[in-house]
N, C-alpha and C positions, 0 to 999 in steps of 0.2 A: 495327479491328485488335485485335481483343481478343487477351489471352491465351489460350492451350490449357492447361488445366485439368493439373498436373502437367509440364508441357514445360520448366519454366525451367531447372533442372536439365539437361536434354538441352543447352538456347537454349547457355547457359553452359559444355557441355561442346563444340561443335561451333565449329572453327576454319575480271522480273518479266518506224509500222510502221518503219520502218526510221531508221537515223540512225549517228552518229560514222563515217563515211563515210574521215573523215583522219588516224583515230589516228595518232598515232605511232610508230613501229615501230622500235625497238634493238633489231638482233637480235642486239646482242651483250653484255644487261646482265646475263645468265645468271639472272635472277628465275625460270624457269622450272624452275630445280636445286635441291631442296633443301638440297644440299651448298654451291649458291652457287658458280658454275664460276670465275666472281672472284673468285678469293682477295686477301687486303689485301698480299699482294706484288706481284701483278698490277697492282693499283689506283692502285699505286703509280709501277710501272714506267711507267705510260701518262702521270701527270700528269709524271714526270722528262722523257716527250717532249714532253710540251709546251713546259716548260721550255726545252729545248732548239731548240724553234723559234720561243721569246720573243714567244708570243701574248699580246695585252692581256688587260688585265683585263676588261675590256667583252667579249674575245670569248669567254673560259670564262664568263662571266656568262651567255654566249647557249645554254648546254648546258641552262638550264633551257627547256624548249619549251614554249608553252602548250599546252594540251588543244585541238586544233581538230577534238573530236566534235558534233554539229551537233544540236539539237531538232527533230524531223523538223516537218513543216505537220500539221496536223489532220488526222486519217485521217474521210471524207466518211461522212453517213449511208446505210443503204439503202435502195435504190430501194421506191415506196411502194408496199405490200403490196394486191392487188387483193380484189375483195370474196368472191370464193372463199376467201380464206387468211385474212382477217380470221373468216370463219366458222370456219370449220375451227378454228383457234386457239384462238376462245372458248369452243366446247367440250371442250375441252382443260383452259382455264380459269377450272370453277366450283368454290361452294362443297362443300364433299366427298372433291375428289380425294384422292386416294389422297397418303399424305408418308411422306418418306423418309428416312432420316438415315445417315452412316456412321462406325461408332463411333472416337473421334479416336484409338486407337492401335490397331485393331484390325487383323488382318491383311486384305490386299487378295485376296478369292479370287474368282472365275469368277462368283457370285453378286452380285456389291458393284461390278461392271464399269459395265453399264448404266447403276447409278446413278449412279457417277463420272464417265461419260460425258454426262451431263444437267447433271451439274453444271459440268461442265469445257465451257462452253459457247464458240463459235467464237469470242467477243471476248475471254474469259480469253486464250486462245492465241496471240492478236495482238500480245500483251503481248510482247517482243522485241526484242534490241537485235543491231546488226549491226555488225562494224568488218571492216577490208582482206582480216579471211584470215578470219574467226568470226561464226559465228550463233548466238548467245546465243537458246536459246529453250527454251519452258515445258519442266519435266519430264514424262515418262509412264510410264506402268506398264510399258512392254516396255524402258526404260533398268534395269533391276533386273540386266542380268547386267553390264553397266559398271558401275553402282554397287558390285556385288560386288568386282570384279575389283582394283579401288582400295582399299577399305575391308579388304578381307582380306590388304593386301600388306603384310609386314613392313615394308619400307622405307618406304613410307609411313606405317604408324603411328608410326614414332619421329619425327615432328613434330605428328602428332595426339593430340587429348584423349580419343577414347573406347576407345583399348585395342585388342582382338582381337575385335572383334565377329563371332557366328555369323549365318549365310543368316536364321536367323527375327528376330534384332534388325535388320538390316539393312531388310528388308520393316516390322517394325515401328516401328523408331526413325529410319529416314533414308528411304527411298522413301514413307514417308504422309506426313513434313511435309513432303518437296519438291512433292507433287504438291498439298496438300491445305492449307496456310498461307497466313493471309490477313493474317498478321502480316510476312512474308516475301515478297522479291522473288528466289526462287532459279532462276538458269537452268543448263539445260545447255547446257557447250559444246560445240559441233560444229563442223568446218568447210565453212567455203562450197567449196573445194573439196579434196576431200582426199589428191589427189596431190601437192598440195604442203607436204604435212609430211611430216615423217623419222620412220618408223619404227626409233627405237634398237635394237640388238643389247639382249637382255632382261637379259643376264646371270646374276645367281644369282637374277631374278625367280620364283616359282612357275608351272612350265606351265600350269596351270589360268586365271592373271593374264595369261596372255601376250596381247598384242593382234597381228594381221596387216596392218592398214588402219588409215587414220585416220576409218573411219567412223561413223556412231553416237558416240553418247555416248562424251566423252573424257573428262570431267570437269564440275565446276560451281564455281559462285560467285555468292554472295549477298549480299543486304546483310538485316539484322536489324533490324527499328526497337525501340527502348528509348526509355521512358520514365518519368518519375517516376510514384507514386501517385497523385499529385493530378490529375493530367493528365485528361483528358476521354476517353472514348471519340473515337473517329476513323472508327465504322461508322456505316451509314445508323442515321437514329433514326425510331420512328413516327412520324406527322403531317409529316416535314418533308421538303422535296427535297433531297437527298443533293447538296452541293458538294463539291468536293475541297481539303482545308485549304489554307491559305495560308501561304505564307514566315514571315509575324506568327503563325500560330499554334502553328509547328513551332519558332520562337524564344523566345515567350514559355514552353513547355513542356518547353526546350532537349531540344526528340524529336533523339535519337541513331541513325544506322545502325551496326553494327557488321557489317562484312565477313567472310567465311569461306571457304572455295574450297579446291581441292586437286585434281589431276588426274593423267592414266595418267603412270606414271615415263619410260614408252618413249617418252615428249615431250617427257622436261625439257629443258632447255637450246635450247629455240628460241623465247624471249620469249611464247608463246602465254598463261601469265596475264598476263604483262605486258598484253599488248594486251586482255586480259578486264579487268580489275585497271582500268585507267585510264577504260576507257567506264563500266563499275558505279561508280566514283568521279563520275567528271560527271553519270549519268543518279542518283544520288544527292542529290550535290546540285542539280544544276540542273532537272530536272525534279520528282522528289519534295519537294524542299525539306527535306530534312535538315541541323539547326541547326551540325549537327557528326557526320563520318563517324572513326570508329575500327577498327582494326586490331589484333587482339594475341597476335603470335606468340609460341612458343615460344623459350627459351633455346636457341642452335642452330643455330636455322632462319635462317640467313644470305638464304636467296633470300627471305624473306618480309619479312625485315627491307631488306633492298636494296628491294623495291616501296616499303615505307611512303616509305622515305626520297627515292627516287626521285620519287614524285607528292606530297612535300610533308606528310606527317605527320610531327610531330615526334614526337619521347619524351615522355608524361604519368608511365607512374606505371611500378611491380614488383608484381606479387601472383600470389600462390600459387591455381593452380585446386585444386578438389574431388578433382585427382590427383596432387598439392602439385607440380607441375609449376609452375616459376616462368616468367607470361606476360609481353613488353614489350611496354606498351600504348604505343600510338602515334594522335597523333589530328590532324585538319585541322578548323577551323572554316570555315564557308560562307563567313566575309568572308576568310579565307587564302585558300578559293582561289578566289575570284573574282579577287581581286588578285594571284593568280600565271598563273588562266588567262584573266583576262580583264580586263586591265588596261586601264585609261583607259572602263572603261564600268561603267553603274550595275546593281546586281543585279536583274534579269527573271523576276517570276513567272511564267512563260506560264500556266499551268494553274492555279494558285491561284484558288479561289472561282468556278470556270466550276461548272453543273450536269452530274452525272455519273449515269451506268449504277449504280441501285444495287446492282446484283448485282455484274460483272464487276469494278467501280468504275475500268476502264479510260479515264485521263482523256486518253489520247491519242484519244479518240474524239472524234466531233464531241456534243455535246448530244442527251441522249437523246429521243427523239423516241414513244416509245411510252407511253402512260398505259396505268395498271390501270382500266381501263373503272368502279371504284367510288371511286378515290382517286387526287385530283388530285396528290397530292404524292407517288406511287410514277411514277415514272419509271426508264424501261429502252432501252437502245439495240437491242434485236431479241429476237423473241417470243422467242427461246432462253435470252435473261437472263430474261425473265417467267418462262417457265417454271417455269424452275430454284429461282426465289426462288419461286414458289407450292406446288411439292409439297418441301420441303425443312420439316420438324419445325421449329416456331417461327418458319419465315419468313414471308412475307405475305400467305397464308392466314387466319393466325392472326390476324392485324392491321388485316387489311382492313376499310374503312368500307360494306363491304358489308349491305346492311339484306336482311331473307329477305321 
């Protein structure tokens, strides 16, 4: 997970088969508003009925609900490749071939396709999370006019850190790191099915931003990993088989995610980040093993602020970004929310320390099952990961224990 070379700045300016099955679904917590459709008179008025129907204390205690999104089973290897394909493959895969590289902010044009497309191999793509009404999955090149659509909308920037961004920053600063971060777990959302969302009345929205359908790209949301300097790399290293860090390693280097998200305004108010917001929170922590997930909206942004507190971040700190925009960081530790989603049971690494896909490093996979024919300790879950790690500039071609 290394860093991208000049990106912190952006990381800093900007606010990964199937599983969570049972989110939870308040569709009435207005997180999806940036205006926050619960105002604190509202908020108010609901606990005065309580009051009035003199519910225990035990039973407002029961408003907190645990997270019941699920860790899916191991997704199975592929059927084993016959000796036709084994051939063919190999010559695919010798010393020479042709590498390829794509420069880390460079614009994405017609030429640069292919190659993203080698690199973006089927088990990257697998990467995917799913809840009641959302399919959380990889970005692509043809989400570029949703991402526009959102990033160019007034109303949404007045909760966002990057400004007025034009069509060429957009292509260069936000659709190459969604598609192309290997430091980043960002999906977009979409729905499973999208006659059941409400397309809002746009408003003073911009014609250009309007949407018709809930289809395609609605929006996204990520989690960021942070960590301190001393911290170790966390990508595959030569000589060695690529495991997937553990609980103990992401603790001892207290590795942070930090959250970001934002989506079409003609959605707000039907909980749909809510329902994003809580599965990236558990598959955060309980699958990647993030020590501690953070949040940190702006002064304002009441709907953002309603999520933190809703799923259990509290208030850390106040500080001024690079746009002196003052953020409220909000943060959860892995032992809060185990002990708020999963109370009376011990923390479960599923995936820590199993061997993984160097390439896709997709650990919902089952163990990779493919050797580099000269090096026992490259391992890949399907020739498409070989591949891709063989003609890629510096990858393992370069490395290989291949003798001529």
């Amino acid at each position: 997970m290394d860093k991208v070379e000049g990106a912190q700045d952006l990381v800093d300016a900007l606010i990964k088969e199937v599983d969570g099955s049972h989110i939870n679904v308040d569709h009435n917590d207005g997180s999806s508003d940036e205006n926050g459709e619960i105002a604190n008179g509202e908020l108010e008025g609901k606990n005065k009925k309580k009051k009035k129907k003199k519910k225990s204390k035990a039973k407002k205690t029961s408003n907190i609900k645990p997270n019941e999104g699920k860790i899916p089973d191991e997704i199975p290897p592929p059927a084993p490749e016959t000796f036709e394909e084994t051939e063919r493959w190999e010559k695919e895969l010798v010393k020479g071939t042709q590498t390829y590289s794509l420069p880390a902010w460079g614009l994405l044009n017609d030429k640069s396709k292919d190659i993203l497309n080698t690199f973006r191999t089927p088990s990257c793509k697998k990467m995917e999370l799913v809840t009641p009404r959302l399919r959380l999955r990889q970005v692509e090149i043809s989400d570029l006019t949703g991402i526009r659509r959102i990033k160019t909308e007034p109303i949404v920037q007045k909760t966002q850190l990057y400004g007025s961004p034009g069509l060429n920053d957009i292509k260069e600063s936000f659709l190459n790191r969604y598609i192309r971060s290997r430091d980043d777990y960002i999906f977009a959302i979409t729905a499973l099915d999208p006659s059941t969302l409400q397309i809002k009345d746009p408003g003073q929205l911009k014609i250009s931003n309007r949407i018709q359908n809930a289809d395609g790209y609605l929006g996204n949301i990520a989690i960021s990993l942070t960590w301190p300097s001393e911290a170790p790399s966390f990508l595959p290293k030569k000589g060695e088989i690529y495991t997937q860090p553990t609980f103990e390693e992401f603790k001892k280097y207290e590795i942070e995610g930090k959250m970001f998200y934002e989506i079409h305004p003609q959605l707000w108010g039907q909980s749909i980040m809510s329902e994003a917001f809580e599965e990236v929170l558990r598959f955060s922590i309980e699958e990647i093993g993030c020590n501690s997930v953070a949040s940190d909206p702006t002064i304002g942004n009441e709907a953002s602020l309603h999520l933190c507190i809703k799923n259990g971040l509290k208030f850390s700190h106040e500080t001024n970004n690079i746009y002196n925009k003052p953020q409220l960081f909000h943060r959860i530790t892995r032992e809060e929310w185990f002990n708020r989603n999963r109370p009376n049971k011990e923390i479960c690494d599923k995936w820590g320390g199993k061997e993984v896909c160097r390439w896709c490093m997709n650990f919902r996979l089952s163990p990779p099952t493919i050797n580099c024919k000269h090096c026992v300790w490259a391992k890949y879950c399907s020739r498409e990961c070989q591949k891709a790690d063989w003609v890629r500039q510096g990858g393992h071609q370069s490395e290989c224990d291949f003798i001529a």
